[in-house]
Structures are given as C-alpha cells and as structure tokens.
N, C-alpha and C positions, 0 to 999 in steps of 0.2 A: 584307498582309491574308490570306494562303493561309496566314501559315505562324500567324498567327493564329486562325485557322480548323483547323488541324491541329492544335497547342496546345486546342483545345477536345476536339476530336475525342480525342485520347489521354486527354487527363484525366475525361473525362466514362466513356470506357471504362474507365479505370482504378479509378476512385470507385466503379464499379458494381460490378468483381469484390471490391474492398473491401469493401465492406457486405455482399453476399452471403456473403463469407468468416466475416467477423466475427460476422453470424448466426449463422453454421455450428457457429465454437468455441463460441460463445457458449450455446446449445441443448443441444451435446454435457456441456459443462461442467456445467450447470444435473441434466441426466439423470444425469452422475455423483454430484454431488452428493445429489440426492434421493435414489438407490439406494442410496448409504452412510447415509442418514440414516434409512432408511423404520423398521428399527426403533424406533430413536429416538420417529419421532415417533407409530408406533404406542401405545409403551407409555403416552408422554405424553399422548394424547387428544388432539391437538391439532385446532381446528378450520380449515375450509378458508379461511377469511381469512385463520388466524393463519400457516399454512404458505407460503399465497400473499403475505404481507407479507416473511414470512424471505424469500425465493428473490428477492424482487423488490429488496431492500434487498442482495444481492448482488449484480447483475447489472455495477452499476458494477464492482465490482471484478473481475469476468471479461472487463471491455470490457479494463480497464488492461491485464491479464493478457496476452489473446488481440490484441491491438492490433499488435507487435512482429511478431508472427508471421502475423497477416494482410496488413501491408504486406511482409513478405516475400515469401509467396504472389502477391500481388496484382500484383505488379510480375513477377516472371520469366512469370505467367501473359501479362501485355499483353503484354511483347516476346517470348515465345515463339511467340505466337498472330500477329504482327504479322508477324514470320520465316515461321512458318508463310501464310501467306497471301500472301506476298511482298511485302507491304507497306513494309516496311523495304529491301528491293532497289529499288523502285520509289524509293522517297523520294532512297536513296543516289545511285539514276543521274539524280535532279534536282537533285543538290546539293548535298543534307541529309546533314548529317554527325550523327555518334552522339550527340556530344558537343551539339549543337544539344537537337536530343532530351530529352536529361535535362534540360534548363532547368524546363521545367515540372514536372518529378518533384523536381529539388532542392529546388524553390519549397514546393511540398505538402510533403517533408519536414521543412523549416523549421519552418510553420505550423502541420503536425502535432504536431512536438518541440515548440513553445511551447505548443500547445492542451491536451497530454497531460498537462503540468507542470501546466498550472490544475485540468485536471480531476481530477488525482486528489487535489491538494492541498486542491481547494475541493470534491467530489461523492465521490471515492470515500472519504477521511477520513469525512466526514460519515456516510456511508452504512453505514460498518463497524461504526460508534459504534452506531448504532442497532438494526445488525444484535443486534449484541453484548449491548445492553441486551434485545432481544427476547428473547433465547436466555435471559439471566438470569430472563427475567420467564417461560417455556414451560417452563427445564426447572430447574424449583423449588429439585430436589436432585439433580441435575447435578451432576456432577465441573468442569466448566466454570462452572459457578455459585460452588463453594466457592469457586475460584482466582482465578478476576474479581471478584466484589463485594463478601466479605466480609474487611476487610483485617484483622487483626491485629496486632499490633504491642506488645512487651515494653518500657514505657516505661522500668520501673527493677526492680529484684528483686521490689516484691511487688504491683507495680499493672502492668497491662494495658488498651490499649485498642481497642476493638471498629470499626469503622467500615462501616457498610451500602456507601454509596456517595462516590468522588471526582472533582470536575469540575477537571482541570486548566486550564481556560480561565479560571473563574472562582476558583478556591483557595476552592470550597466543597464542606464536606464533609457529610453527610447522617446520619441513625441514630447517633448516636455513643454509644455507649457505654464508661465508664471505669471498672474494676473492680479492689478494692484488698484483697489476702489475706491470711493467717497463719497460719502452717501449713498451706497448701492448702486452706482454711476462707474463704470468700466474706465481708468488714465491714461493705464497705461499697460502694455501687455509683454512677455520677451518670451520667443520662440526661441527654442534649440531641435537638433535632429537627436541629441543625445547627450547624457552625462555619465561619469566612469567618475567612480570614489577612487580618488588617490592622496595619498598623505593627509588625512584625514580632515579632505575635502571633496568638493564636487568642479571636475573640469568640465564643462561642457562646450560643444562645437556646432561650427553652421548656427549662430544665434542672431537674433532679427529683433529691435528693440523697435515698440511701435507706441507714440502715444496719442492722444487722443483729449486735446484740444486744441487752440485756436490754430497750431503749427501743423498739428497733425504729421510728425516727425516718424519717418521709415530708416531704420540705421540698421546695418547689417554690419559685424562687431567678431573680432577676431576672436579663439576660442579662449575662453577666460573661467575664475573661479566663482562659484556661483554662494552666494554667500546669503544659506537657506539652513532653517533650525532641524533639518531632520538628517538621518544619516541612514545604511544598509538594512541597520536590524529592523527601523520604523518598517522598512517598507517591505520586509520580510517580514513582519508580523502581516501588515494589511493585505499581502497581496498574492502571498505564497502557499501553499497546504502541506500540510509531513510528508501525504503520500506523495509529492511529485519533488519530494528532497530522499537522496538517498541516506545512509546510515549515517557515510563520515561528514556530509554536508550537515546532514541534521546535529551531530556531535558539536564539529567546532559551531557552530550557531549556537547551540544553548552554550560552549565554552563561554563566545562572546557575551552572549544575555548574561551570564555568571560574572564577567571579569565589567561589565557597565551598571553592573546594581539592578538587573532588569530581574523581574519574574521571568519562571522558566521553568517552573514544575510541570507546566501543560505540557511545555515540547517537551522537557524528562521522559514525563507517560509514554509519549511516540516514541520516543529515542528506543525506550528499553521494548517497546510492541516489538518494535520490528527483530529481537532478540528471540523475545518469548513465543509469536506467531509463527517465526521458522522452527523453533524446536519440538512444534508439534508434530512432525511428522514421525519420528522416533517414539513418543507420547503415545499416537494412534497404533501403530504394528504394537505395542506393547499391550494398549490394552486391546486390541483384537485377537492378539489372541490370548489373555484371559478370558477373553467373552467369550468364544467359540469355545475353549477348553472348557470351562467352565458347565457348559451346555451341551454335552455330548449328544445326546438326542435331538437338538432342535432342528429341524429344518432350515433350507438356505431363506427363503422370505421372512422367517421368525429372525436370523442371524444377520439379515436387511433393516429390519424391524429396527432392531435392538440397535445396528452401527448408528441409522438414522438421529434416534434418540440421543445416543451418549455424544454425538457431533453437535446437536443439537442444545445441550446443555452445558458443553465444553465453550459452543459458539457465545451463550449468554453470560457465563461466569467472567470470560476473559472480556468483555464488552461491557458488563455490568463495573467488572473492575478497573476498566479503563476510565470510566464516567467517573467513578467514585476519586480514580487518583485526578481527575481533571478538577476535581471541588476541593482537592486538598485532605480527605477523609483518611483515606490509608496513602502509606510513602510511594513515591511513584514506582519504584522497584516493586514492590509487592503488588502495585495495583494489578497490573498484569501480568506477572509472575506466579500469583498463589492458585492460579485455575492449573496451571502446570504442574507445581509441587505438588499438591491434592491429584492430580490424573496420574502424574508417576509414583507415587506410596501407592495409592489404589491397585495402579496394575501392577508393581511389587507386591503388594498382597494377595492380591487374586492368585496371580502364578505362582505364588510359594505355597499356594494350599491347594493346588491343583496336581492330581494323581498322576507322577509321572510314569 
C-alpha cells in the first residue's frame, strides 16, 4: 500500500513539471514563430481569426516537437529535487531501491511512446494539412503557395498539365487544367472541376474543351476518361510531404513505390522516423534519470544544463541520420534508429552502475 502511495506521490509530481514544461516550449516556440512571421502577415492583411487559426493549427506539432525534451527536463528535475530534499536517502534507508523507482517512470514512458505515435499520426498530420491549406488560402501569392498548390507537370512535348490541388487519401484532384501548344502558341485547352483515379485511370467531371483557332470552339463534355501519362504516386511525390501523411498512408505509399519499381528509400527514412521519434519519450525518462542519479550533488540549473545538452545532441544524431539514410549511406532503418539504440544501451549503462 505505501509504496503504492509513493508511486502516486512521484508521478503526480512528475506529470505536473511535465505540463508546466511543455507549456513552457510550447509558448516560447508559438513567440518564435509569430516574430518570424509578423512581416508576413502584416503585408498580407491578415485578420485576427485568421492569424489565431494558423498558430492554433500548429500547436500540435510543437507539443510532438517539445515532448522529448520536456520529459527529459521533467524527469532529472523530480529526482534532482527528491536528492535535494532527501527524499531519495530516506526511501533508500527504508528499503527502496532506485531501481524500484523507475517502475512507475518506465510505465509512463511506455504509454507516452505509444500515445505520441497516435498523436502525431492521427492530430498532428491532420493539423499540418490544414495548417498548410490555410497558409495557401492567406498568402495568395506566397512563394509557399506556388510550391504547394499549383502542380505542374510536362505530360509530353507539347501538352501540359495544370493541377490546383491534390488529396492523397482520396486520389482526387481539384482545378485541373490541360493545355496543348505549337510553337509555344496556346490550341487548345480542357478544363475539368476535378479528377478521381479509378481502375487505373483518371475520370474527370464538369470538363470544358476550348480551342483556339479560326473556330474558336467552347464544348462542355460529359465526364470522361482522361488519357494523361502520370498517375497518384507522380503527384504524391510532387505535391505531398511525410509530415502531412500519417504512418499507414505513408506505409501503403512506399508499398505502392515498391510494387511500380519506383525509388522509395527516402519515404522508407520517414516511414520508420515516425517510429523511432515517438519512442523517444521512454528513451528520455531513462536517461534522466541516469543523469540526475548519476549526479547526486548537482543542482537543478546544472540538472537543466545537462537535459538541454543531451536533447540537444539526441536532436542532431537522429537528424543527421535521417540525412544520411535520405543519400542512401546507412539502411533506412538504421538511419534513424541508431540515435535510439545508442541512448537506450547508454542509459542501460548509466543505471546499472548507479548506487542503488
């Protein structure tokens, strides 16, 4: 029962520097961001909804972000503070071993690593998408506007086609326009409101064939099959980014890339991030609290110090080796996997040779 009760008592301290931390980044990150953006959205006009919808349609992704590094925090602060107050000597000369201890912090880190996986695959995907659509719809004529929504695409030497917007979830495409030339001289043009990949074509509806000589012919054309060299994954390469694909959208996508002979080791690297990035959370409470054990003496700013740093260096390892698996250096599993195996041996080491 006591030690039941003590298992509350740590976690409930624990949970609270958590969320206060997490605020913390979260706030700071929010002020970075709007101070890079203020020009922005000065020129744009933009109104205070539309500004307060952006920033709030980011937040998910600052929780993902700041998450790693607030359980690192969070955890050398409890057992710093627990050292400090003698807490931890009292427990020891009742019994309590270190190792007892971390039961409840491994637990949380578990639940956390499995909660951070849903969340960002099922809230912060979501949330990016949106963001992203917003930014298209605020900044008109944005450099981020040409690059995200309007795709382009050189079907064959003298025809070209246009595409407003693409849903990879549903393989519909939106604005379509298809324009056919001669001598750099515009023929002939066919508008559609949209196209949907079915039986491995393109149907499209509401289409307007217009051409442009001596006739000057306007036909409006019942919805038909559009008989154009590209397909889903083309326009998922051009038009899409990992982060605004969840886990299993990004899976079957590289399945496809694999089963039409395409490269795919790049999205592989993403595929397996979004593995490897959530199971840092359990990563973090492990080594915090090696660190803070390890340190018995230190102060909580030295025990800030030091989380700083090792987030810091976690943050570059798993980024350096995401680069690396993107060129093909190391297997994409590893690329961003070996920052993890190296941080869990690590703080397997640490705390086996820490004084229980």
């Amino acid at each position: 029962m006591f030690l039941l009760l003590l298992d509350k008592y740590i976690v409930t301290s624990f949970i609270k520097k958590l969320l206060n931390i997490l605020s913390v980044f979260v706030v700071i990150f929010l002020v970075v961001d709007i101070i890079e953006d203020i020009d922005k959205i000065l020129d744009y006009s933009i109104t205070l909804r539309e500004i307060s919808m952006l920033y709030i349609y980011s937040i998910p992704q600052y929780i993902n972000i700041a998450f790693p590094m607030a359980i690192l925090i969070s955890t050398v602060m409890t057992f710093t503070i627990f050292q400090k107050n003698n807490e931890l000597t009292a427990l020891k000369a009742a019994g309590i071993s270190i190792y007892r201890l971390t039961i409840p912090f491994m637990i949380l880190g578990v639940i956390f690593s499995i909660g951070m996986f849903f969340f960002e695959n099922l809230i912060v995907t979501q949330a990016t998408t949106l963001k992203s659509e917003l930014e298209q719809k605020y900044f008109k004529s944005g450099k981020k506007r040409q690059v995200n929504n309007n795709i382009l695409v050189q079907l064959d030497e003298d025809r070209i086609i246009s595409i407003g917007k693409f849903n990879h979830r549903t393989n519909v495409a939106s604005n379509i326009s298809i324009q056919k030339f001669n001598d750099n001289i515009m023929i002939s043009r066919l508008d559609a409101e949209s196209m949907k990949w079915e039986n491995e074509s393109w149907i499209a509806n509401e289409i307007i064939l217009r051409t442009f000589d001596s006739k000057n012919t306007f036909l409006p054309l019942v919805d038909s099959t559009l008989k154009i060299n590209i397909n889903p994954i083309d326009l998922t390469e051009i038009h899409t980014k990992p982060a605004e694909m969840n886990y299993w959208d990004l899976k079957a996508f590289v399945n496809r890339l694999k089963s039409n002979g395409r490269e795919f080791k790049k999205w592989l690297v993403d595929l397996h991030f979004k593995t490897a990035f959530s199971f840092s959370s359990i990563l973090m409470i492990l080594f915090g609290i090696s660190l803070s054990i390890q340190k018995p003496r230190s102060n909580l700013l030295a025990g800030v110090g030091s989380s700083i740093f090792v987030i810091f260096i976690y943050y570059v390892m798993i980024k350096l080796g995401q680069t690396m698996g993107y060129k093909g250096v190391v297997d994409p599993f590893l690329s961003v996997w070996s920052a993890n195996i190296l941080f869990l041996l690590s703080g397997i080491y640490l705390l086996y040779k820490t004084r229980t």
